[in-house]
LOROZA-582220 format. One record per residue (C-alpha): residue number from 0; x negated, y, z negated. Coordinates in Angstrom, 3 decimals. Example, Ala and Ser with C-alpha at 12.3 -4.5 7.8 and 13.67 -1.06 7.14 Angstrom:
2
<zalo lovex="0" east="-12.300" north="-4.500" up="-7.800"/>
<zalo lovex="1" east="-13.670" north="-1.060" up="-7.140"/>
END
This chain:
342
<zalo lovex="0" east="-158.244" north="142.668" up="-191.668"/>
<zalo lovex="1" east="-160.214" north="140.743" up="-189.099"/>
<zalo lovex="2" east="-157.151" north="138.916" up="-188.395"/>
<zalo lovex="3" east="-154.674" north="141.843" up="-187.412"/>
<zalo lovex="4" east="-157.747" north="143.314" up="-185.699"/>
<zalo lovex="5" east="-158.119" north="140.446" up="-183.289"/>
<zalo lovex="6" east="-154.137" north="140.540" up="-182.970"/>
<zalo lovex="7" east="-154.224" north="144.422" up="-181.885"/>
<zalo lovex="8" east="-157.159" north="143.870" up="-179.602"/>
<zalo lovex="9" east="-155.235" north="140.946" up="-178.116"/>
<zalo lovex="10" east="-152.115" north="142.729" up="-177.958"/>
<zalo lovex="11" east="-154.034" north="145.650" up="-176.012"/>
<zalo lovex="12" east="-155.458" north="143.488" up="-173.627"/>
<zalo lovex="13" east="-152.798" north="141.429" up="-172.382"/>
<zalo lovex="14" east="-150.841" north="144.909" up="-172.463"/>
<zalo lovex="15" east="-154.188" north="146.119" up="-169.705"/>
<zalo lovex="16" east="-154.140" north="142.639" up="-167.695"/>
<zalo lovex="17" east="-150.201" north="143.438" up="-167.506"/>
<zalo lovex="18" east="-150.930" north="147.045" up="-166.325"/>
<zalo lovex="19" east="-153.518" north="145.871" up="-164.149"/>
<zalo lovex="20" east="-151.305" north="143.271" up="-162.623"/>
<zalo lovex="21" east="-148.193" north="145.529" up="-161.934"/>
<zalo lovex="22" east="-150.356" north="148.227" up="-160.220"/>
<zalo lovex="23" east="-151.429" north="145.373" up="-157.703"/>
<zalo lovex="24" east="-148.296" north="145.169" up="-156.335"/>
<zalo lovex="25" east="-147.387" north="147.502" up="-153.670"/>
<zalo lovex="26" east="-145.151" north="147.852" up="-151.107"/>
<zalo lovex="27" east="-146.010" north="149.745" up="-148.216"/>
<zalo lovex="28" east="-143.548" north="151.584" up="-145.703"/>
<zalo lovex="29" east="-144.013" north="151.585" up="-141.911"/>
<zalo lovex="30" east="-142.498" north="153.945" up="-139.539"/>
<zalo lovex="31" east="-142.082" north="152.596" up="-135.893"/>
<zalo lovex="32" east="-140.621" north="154.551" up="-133.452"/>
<zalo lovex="33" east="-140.251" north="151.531" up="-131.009"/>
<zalo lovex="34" east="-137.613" north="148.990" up="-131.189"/>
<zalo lovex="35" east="-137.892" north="146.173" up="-133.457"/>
<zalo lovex="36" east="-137.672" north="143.485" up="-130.284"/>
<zalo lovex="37" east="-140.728" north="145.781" up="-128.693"/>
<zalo lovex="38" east="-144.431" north="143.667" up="-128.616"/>
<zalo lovex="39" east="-146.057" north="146.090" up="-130.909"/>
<zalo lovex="40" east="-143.445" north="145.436" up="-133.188"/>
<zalo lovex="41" east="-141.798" north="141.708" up="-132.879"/>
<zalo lovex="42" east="-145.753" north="140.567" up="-132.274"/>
<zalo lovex="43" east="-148.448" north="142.469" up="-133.774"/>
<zalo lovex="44" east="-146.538" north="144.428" up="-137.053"/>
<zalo lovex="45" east="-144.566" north="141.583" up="-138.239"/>
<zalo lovex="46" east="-146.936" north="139.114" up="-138.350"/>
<zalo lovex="47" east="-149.585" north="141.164" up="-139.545"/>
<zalo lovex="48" east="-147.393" north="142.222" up="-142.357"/>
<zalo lovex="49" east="-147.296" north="138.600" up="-143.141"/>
<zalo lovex="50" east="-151.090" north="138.142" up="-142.747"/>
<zalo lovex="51" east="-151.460" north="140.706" up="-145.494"/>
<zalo lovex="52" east="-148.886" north="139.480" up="-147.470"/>
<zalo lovex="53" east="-150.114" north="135.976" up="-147.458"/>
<zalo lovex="54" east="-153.911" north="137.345" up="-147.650"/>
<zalo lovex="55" east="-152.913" north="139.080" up="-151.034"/>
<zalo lovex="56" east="-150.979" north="136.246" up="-152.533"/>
<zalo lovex="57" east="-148.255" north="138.869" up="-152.266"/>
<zalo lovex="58" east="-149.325" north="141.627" up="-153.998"/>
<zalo lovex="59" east="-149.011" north="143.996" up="-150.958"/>
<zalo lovex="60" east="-145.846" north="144.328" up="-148.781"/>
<zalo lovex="61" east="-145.020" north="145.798" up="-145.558"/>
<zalo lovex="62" east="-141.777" north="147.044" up="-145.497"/>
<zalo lovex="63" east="-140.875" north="148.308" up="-141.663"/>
<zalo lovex="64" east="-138.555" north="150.935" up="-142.464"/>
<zalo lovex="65" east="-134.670" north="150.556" up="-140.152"/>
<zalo lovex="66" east="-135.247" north="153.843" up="-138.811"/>
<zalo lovex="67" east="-138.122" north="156.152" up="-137.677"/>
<zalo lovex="68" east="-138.702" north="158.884" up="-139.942"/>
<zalo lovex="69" east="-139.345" north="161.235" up="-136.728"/>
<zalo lovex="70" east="-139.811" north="161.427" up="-133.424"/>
<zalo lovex="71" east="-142.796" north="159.427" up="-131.910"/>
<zalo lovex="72" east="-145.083" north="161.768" up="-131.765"/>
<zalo lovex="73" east="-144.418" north="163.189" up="-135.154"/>
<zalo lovex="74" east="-145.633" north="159.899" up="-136.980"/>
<zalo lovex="75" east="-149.568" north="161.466" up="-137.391"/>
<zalo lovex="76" east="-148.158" north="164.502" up="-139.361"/>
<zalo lovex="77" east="-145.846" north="161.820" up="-141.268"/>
<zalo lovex="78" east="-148.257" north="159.149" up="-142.127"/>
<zalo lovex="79" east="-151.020" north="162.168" up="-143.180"/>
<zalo lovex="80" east="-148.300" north="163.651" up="-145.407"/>
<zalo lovex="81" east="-146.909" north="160.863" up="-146.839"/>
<zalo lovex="82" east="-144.000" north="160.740" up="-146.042"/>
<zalo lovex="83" east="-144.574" north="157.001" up="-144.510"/>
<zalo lovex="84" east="-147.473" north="154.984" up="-145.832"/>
<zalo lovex="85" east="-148.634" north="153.205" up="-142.174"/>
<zalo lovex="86" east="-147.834" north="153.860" up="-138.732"/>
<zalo lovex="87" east="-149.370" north="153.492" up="-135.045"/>
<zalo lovex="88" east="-150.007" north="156.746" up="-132.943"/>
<zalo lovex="89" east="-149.971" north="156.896" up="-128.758"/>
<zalo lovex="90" east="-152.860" north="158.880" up="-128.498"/>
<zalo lovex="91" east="-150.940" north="160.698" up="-125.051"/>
<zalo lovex="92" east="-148.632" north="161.971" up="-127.123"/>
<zalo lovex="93" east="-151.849" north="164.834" up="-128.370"/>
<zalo lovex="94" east="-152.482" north="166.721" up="-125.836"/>
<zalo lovex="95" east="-155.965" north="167.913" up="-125.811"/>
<zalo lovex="96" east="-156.613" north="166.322" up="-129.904"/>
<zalo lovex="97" east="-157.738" north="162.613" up="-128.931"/>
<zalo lovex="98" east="-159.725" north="163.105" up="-125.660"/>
<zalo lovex="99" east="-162.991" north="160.907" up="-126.656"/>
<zalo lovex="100" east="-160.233" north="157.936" up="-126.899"/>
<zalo lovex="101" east="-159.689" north="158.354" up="-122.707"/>
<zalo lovex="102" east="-162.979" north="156.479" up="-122.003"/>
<zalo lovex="103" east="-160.720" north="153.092" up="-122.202"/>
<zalo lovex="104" east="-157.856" north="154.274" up="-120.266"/>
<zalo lovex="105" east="-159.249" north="155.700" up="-117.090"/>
<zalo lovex="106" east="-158.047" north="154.125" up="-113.571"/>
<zalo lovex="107" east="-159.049" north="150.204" up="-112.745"/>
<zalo lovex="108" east="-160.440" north="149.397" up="-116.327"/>
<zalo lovex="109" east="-159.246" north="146.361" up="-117.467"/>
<zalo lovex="110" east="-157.376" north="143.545" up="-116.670"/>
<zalo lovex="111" east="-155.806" north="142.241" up="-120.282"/>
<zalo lovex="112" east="-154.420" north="144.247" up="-123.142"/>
<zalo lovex="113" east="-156.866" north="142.175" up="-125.599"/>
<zalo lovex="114" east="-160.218" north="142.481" up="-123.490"/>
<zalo lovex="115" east="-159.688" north="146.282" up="-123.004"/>
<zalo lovex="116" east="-158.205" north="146.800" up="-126.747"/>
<zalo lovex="117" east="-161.567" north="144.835" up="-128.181"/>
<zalo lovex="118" east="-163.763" north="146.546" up="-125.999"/>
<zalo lovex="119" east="-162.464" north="149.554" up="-127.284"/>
<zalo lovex="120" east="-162.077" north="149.052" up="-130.515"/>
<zalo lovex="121" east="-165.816" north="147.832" up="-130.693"/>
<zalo lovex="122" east="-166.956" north="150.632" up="-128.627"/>
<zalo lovex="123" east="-164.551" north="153.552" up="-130.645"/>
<zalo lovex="124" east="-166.387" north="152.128" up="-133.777"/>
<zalo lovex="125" east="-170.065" north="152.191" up="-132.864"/>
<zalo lovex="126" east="-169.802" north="155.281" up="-130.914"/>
<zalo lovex="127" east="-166.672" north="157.674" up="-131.857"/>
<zalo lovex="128" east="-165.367" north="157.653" up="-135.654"/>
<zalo lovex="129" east="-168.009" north="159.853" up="-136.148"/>
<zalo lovex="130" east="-166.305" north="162.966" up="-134.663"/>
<zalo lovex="131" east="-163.441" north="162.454" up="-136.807"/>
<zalo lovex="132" east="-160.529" north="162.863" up="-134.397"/>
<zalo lovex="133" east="-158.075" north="161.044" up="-136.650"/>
<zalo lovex="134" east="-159.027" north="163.373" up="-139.917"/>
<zalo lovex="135" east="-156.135" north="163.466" up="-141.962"/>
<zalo lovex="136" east="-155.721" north="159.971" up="-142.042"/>
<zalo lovex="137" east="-157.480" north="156.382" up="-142.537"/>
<zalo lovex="138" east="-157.668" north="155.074" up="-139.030"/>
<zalo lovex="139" east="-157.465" north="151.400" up="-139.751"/>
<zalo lovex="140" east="-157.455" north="150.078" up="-135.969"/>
<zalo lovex="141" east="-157.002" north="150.676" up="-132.171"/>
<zalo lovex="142" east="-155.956" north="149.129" up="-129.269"/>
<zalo lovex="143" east="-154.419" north="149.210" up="-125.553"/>
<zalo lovex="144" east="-151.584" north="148.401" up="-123.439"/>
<zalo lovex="145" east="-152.336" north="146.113" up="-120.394"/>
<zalo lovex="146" east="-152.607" north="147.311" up="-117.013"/>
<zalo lovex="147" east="-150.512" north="150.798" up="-115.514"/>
<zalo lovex="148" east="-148.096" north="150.588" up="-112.953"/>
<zalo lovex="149" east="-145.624" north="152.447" up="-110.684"/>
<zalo lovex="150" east="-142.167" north="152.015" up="-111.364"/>
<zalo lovex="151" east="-139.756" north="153.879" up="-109.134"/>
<zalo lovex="152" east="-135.914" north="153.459" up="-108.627"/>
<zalo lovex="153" east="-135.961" north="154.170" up="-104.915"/>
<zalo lovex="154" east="-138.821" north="155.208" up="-103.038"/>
<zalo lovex="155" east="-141.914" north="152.513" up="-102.728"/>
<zalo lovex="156" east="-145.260" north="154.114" up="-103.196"/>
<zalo lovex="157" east="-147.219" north="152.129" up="-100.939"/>
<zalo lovex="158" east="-149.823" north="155.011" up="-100.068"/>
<zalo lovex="159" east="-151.877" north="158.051" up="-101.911"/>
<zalo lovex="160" east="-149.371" north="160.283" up="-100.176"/>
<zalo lovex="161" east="-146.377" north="158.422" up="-101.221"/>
<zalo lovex="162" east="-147.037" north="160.321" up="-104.622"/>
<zalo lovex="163" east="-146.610" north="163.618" up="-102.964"/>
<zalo lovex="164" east="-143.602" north="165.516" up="-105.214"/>
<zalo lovex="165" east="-142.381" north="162.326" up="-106.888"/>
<zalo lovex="166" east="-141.319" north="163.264" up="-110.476"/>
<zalo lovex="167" east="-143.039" north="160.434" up="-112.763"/>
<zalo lovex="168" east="-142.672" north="159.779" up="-116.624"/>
<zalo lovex="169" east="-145.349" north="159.729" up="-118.146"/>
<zalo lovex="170" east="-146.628" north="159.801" up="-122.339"/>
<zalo lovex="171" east="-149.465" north="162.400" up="-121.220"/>
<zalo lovex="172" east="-152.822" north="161.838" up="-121.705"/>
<zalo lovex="173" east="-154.849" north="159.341" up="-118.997"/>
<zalo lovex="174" east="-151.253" north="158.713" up="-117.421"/>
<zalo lovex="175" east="-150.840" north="162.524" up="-116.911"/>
<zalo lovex="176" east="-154.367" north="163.307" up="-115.492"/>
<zalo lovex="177" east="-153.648" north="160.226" up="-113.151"/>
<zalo lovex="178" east="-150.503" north="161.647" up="-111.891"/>
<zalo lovex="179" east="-151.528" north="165.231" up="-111.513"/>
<zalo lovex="180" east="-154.385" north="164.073" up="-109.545"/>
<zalo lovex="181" east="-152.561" north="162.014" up="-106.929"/>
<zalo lovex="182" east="-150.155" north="164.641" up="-106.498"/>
<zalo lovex="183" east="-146.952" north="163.499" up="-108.512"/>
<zalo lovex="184" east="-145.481" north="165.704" up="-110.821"/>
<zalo lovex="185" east="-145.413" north="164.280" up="-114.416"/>
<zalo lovex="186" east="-142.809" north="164.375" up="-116.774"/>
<zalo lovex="187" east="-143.732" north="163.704" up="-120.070"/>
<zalo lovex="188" east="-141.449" north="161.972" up="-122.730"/>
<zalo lovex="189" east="-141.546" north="159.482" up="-125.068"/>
<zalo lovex="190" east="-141.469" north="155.760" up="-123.882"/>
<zalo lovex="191" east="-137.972" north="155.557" up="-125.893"/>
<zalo lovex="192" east="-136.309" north="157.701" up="-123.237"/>
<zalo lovex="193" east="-137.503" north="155.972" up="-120.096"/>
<zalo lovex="194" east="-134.245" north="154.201" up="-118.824"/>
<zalo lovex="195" east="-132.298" north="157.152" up="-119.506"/>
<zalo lovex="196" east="-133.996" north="159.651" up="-117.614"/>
<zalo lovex="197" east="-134.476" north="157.354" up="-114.361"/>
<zalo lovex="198" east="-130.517" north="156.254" up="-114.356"/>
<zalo lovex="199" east="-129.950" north="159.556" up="-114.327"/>
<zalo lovex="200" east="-132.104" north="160.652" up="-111.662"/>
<zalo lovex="201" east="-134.124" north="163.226" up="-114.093"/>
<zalo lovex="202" east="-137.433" north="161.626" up="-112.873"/>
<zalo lovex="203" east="-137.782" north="159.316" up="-109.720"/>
<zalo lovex="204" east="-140.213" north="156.573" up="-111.370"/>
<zalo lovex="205" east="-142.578" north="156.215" up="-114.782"/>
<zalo lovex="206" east="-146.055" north="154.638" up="-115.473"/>
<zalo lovex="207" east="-145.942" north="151.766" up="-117.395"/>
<zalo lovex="208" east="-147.522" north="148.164" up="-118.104"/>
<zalo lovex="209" east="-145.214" north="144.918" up="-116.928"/>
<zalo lovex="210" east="-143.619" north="144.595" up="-120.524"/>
<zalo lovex="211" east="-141.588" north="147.829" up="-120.265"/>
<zalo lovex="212" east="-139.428" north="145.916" up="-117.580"/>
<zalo lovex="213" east="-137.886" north="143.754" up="-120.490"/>
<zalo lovex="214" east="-138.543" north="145.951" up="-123.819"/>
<zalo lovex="215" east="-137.232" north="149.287" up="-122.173"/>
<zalo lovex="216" east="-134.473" north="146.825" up="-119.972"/>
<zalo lovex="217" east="-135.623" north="148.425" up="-116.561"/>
<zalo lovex="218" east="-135.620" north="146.054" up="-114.702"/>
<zalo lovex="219" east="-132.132" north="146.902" up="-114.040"/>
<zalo lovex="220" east="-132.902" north="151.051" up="-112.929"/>
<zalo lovex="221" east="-136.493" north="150.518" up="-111.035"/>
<zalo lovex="222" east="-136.533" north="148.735" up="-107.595"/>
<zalo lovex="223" east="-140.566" north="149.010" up="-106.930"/>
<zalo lovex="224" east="-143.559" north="147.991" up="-108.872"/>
<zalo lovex="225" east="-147.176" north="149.045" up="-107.344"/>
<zalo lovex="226" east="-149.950" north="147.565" up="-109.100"/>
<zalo lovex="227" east="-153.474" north="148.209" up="-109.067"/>
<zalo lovex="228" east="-156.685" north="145.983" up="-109.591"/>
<zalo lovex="229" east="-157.624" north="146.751" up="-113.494"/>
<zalo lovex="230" east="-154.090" north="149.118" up="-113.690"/>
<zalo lovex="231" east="-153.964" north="152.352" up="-112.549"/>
<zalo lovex="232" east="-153.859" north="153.740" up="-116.209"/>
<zalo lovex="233" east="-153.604" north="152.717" up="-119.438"/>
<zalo lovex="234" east="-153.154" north="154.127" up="-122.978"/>
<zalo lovex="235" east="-154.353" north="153.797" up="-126.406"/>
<zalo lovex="236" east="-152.432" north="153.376" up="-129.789"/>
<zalo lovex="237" east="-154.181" north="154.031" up="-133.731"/>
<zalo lovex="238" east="-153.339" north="152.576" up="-136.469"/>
<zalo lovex="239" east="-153.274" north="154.931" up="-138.935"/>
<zalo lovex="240" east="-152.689" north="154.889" up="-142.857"/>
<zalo lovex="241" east="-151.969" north="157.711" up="-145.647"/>
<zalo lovex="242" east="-155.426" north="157.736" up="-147.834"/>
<zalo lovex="243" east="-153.359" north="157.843" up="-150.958"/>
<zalo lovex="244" east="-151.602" north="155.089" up="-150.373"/>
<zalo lovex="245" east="-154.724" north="153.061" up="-149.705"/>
<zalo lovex="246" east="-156.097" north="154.221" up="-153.196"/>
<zalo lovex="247" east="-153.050" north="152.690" up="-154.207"/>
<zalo lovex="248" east="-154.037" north="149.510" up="-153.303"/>
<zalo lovex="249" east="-156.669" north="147.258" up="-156.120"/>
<zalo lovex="250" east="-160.178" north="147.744" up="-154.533"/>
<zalo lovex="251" east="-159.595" north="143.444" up="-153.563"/>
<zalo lovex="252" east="-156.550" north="143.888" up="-152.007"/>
<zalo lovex="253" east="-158.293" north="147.333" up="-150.052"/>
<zalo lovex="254" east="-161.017" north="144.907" up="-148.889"/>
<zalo lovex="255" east="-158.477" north="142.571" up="-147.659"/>
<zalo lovex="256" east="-156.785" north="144.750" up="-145.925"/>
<zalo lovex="257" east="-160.049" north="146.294" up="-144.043"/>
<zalo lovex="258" east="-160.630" north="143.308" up="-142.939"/>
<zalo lovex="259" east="-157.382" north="142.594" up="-141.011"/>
<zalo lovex="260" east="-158.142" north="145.936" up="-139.665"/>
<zalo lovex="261" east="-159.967" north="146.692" up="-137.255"/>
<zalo lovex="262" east="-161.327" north="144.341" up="-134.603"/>
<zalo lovex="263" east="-157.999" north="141.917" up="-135.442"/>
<zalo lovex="264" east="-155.965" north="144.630" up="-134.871"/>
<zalo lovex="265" east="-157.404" north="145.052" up="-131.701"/>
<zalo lovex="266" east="-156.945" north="141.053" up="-130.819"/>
<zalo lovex="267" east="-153.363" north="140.486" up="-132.419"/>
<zalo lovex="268" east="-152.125" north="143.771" up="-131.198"/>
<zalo lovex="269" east="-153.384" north="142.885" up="-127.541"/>
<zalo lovex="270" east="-152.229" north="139.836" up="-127.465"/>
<zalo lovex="271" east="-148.724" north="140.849" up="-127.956"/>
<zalo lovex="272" east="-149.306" north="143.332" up="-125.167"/>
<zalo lovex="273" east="-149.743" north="140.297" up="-122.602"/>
<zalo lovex="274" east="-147.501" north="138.319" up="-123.861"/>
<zalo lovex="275" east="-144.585" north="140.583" up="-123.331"/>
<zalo lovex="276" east="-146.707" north="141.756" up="-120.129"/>
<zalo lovex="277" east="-146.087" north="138.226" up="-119.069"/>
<zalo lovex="278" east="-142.450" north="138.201" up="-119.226"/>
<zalo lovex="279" east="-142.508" north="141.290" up="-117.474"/>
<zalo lovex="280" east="-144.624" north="140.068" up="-114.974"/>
<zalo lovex="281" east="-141.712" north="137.307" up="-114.768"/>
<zalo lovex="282" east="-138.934" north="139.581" up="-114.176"/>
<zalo lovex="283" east="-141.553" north="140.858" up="-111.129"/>
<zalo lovex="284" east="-142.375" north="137.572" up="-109.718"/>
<zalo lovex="285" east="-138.400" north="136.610" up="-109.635"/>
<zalo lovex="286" east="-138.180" north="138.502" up="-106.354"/>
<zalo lovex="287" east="-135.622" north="141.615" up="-108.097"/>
<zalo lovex="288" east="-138.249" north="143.913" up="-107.682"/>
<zalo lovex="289" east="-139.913" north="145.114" up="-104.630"/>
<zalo lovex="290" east="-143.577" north="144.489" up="-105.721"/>
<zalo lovex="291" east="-146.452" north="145.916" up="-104.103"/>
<zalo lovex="292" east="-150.155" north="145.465" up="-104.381"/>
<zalo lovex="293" east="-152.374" north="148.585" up="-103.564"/>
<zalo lovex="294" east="-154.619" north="147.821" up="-100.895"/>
<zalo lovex="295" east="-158.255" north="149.050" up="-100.527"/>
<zalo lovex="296" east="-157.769" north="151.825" up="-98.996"/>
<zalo lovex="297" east="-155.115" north="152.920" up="-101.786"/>
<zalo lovex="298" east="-157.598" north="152.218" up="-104.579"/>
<zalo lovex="299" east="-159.869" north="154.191" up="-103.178"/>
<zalo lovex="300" east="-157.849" north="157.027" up="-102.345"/>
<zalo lovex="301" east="-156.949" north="156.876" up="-105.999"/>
<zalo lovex="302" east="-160.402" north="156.507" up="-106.994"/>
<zalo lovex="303" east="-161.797" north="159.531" up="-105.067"/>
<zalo lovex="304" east="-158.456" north="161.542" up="-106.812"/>
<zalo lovex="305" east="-159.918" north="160.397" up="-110.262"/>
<zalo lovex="306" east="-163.726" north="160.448" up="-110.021"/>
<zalo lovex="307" east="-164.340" north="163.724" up="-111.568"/>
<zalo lovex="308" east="-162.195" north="161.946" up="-114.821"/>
<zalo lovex="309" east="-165.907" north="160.380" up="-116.418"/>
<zalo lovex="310" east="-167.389" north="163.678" up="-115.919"/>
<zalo lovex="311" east="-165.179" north="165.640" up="-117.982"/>
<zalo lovex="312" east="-165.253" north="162.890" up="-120.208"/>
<zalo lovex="313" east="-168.969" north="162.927" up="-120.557"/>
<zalo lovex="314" east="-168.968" north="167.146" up="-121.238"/>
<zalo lovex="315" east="-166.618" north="166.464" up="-123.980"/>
<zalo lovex="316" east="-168.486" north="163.515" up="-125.637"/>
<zalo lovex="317" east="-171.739" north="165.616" up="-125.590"/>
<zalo lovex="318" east="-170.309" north="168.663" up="-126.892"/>
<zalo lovex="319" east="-169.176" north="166.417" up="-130.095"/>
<zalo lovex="320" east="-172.679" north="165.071" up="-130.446"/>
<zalo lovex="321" east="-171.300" north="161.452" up="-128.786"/>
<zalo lovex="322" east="-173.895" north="159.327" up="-126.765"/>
<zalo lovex="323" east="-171.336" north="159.296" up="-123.661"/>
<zalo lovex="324" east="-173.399" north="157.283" up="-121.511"/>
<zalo lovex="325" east="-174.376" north="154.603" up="-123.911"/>
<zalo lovex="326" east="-170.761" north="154.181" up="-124.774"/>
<zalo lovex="327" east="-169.239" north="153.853" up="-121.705"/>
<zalo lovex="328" east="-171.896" north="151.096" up="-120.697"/>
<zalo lovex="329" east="-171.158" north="149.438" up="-124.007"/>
<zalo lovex="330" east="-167.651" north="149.697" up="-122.813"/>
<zalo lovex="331" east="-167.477" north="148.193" up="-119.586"/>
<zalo lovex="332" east="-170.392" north="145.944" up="-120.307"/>
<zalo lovex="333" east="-167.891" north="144.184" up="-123.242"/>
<zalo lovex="334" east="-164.751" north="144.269" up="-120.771"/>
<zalo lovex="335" east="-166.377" north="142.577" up="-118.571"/>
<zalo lovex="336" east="-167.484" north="139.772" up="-120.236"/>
<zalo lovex="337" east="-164.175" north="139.946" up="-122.123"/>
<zalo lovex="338" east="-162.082" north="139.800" up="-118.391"/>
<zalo lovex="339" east="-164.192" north="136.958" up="-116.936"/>
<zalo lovex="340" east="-163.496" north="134.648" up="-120.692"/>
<zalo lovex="341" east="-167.439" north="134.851" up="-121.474"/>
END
């Protein structure tokens, strides 16, 4: 009796440990609606897939799906209704639903994708998840492209007024409110569609970082590049995760995963920013494009455009309970130290 007792409870638990162990494994899909040679793809979601991968002994899996399963700025809904486990956001693709994240994209702000993506990360986290902007979904991380500049096929902007009636692509948000204040008129469409609409004369430049000559291949549509001490813009980019497909995960492997979240999303993500800004900033320094570095009186032209941008800012932090002030000092306090390698 005692015999086939111990044999059933045996049988029962190796049965459980064999449950237990299949239920750890778990592959999760990723949606990316930017090419797979693209920095946020080739260096920051590959090779964190693999960090995860190897973190887990292999018991969870990124799988970056062939295709998007819709159009960029349809990848909140998708991630939030499952129909992709993970996926990254452009917060300028919301109008008017992520406006706390434009305190690290406003004009002259940093001089790196990974000093202004840590800074903001840091600061997002201390300050900001409490208002909730990314309900729906687990935010796991944030971070930023490197420094904004002008692009334009055939007229140099080389002054405030140069601006006047240019039509300028732009993904919204900070790069929007930048180009509606110095008095271009912006266009706004996914990154994706860039080259297209300026070979066919649709709009007569975009705002971009360096990498976009390479990863978008416009280098061979844009003639001028005007760049700006800090960038003239920049944008922001979540991380975001379906909730029920992190309950999927064992709570180790959810642990793991939290932390290669966060703050090292912010440094692997940026990272891959500059390096591809570098080999943008290549395809500049090769003499092909007709580069152009805003003088002071430019910058502050721009600046006295853009002033009234932490203002609004400020109204809209305090009317979601947000210490505005403290976080903006926490903010540029961190990218500066961040900017001068301290």
């Amino acid at each position: 009796m005692y015999r086939q007792l111990a044999a059933t409870l045996i049988a029962s638990a190796t049965l459980g440990l064999a449950a237990t162990s299949h239920a750890k494994n778990v592959t999760l899909t990723v949606s990316s609606w930017l090419p797979p040679t693209h920095a946020v793809v080739a260096d920051f979601l590959v090779p964190w897939g693999k960090e995860i991968k190897q973190a887990t002994d292999g018991r969870v899996t990124l799988r970056i799906l062939p295709k998007p399963v819709t159009n960029p700025a349809g990848h909140f809904d998708a991630v939030r209704d499952g129909l992709v486990d993970i996926s990254f956001i452009s917060h300028a693709y919301y109008p008017g639903r992520f406006e706390l994240t434009k305190f690290a994209v406003m004009p002259f702000s940093g001089d790196t994708a990974v000093s202004r993506s840590v800074a903001a990360w840091d600061t997002y986290e201390k300050y900001l998840l409490k208002a909730d902007e990314h309900k729906g979904v687990r935010l796991l991380g944030m971070y930023a492209h490197g420094p904004g500049i002008v692009f334009t096929t055939e007229k140099p902007v080389k002054t405030i007024d140069d601006f006047q009636g240019l039509k300028i692509r732009v993904g919204g948000g900070m790069a929007a409110d930048v180009a509606k204040a110095v008095g271009a008129n912006p266009i706004a469409k996914p990154a994706p569609e860039s080259y297209e609409l300026l070979s066919m004369g649709v709009v007569d430049g975009v705002f971009f970082p360096a990498e976009s000559l390479v990863s978008f291949k416009l280098d061979g549509v844009v003639k001028n590049a005007t760049v700006f001490p800090g960038g003239l813009y920049s944008d922001t980019h979540a991380v975001i995760m379906n909730p029920d497909a992190f309950d999927r995960l064992s709570e180790e492997d959810q642990k793991i995963l939290l932390k290669l979240s966060g703050r090292h999303i912010a440094e692997l993500a940026g990272k891959a920013w500059d390096k591809h800004d570098a080999e943008g900033q290549a395809v500049m320094d090769s003499g092909k494009i007709n580069v152009i570095k805003a003088d002071s009186a430019f910058v502050q032209a721009v600046r006295e455009r853009t002033k009234g941008f932490e203002k609004i800012w400020l109204d809209e932090a305090a009317a979601k309970g947000i210490d505005g002030p403290a976080a903006l000092e926490s903010f540029r306090t961190e990218l500066k130290k961040l900017d001068a390698g301290t």
